[in-house]
C-alpha positions in Angstrom: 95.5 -53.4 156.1 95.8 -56.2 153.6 92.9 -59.1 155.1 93.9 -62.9 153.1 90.8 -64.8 152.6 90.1 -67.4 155.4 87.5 -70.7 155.7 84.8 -69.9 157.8 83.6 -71.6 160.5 81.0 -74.4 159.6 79.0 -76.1 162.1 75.6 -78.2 161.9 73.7 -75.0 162.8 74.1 -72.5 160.0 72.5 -69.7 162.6 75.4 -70.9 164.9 77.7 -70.2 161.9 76.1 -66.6 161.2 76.8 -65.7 165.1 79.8 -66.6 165.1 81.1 -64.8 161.7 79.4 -61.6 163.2 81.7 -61.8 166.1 84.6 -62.6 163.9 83.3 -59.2 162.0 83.7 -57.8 165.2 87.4 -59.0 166.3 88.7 -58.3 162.7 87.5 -54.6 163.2 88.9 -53.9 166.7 92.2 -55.5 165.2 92.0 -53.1 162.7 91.7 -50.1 164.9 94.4 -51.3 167.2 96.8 -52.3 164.9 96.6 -49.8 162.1 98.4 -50.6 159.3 99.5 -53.9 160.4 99.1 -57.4 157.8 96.3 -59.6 159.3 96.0 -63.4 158.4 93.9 -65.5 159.7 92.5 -68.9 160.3 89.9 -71.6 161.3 90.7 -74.4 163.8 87.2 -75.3 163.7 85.8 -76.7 166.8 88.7 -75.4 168.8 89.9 -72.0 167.9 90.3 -69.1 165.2 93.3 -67.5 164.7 94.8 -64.0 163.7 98.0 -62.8 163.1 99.5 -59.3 162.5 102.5 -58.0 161.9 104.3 -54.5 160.6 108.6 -54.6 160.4 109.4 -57.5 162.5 107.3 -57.2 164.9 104.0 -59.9 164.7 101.1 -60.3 167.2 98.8 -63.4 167.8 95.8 -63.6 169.1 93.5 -67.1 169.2 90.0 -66.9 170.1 88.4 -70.0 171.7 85.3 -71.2 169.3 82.8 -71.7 171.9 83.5 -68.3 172.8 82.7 -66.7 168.8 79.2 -69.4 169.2 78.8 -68.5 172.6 75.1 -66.4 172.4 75.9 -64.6 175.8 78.4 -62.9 173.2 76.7 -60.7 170.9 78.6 -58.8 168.8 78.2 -55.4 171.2 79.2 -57.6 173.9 82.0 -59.0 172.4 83.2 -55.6 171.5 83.0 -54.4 175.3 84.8 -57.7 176.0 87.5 -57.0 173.8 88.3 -53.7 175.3 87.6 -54.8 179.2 90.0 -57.6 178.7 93.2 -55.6 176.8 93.0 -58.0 174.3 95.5 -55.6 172.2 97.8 -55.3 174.9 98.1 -58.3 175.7 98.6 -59.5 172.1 101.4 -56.9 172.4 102.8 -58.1 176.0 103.0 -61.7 174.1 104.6 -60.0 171.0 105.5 -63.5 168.5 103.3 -65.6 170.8 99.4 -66.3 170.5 97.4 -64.8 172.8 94.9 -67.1 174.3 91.5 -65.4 174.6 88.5 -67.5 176.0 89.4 -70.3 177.0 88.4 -71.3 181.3 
């Protein structure tokens, strides 16, 4: 898995920002597992999102994670982990293949 180097989140709280880059640590890990072998990029929005992209021959999967969900401190990262496999966040990233999967938003 080849990770490129992405801006991290930065907010007035600095242990707002840790939280939320250990529950990025978390996403980029079950990504890994899911999609083994498969390119991840990734990106800040900021305030509104953080995006990932993989993608192995052709085929490319999105996934964009609300940032008030990554800050959100109901969310640790064990709870985010069982979150991420309740939901089907990797099948549904596959479901959407070339489209970003919307994850935590309403």
């Amino acid at each position: 898995m080849i990770v490129s180097p992405v801006p991290t989140l930065r907010s007035r709280n600095e242990d707002s920002d840790l939280h939320a880059q250990a529950n990025l640590a978390v996403i980029r890990t079950y990504l890994h597992e899911q999609f083994e072998g498969c390119e991840m990029t990734e990106r800040s929005e900021g305030y509104v999102s953080h995006r990932f992209a993989l993608g192995e021959l052709g085929q490319r999967y999105k996934l964009a994670v609300a940032s008030s969900r990554l800050s959100d401190r109901d969310y640790t990262p064990a709870k985010m982990w069982q979150a991420l496999l309740r939901d089907k966040v990797a099948a549904r990233m596959s479901d959407k293949q070339g489209e970003h999967f919307f994850w935590g938003w309403g």
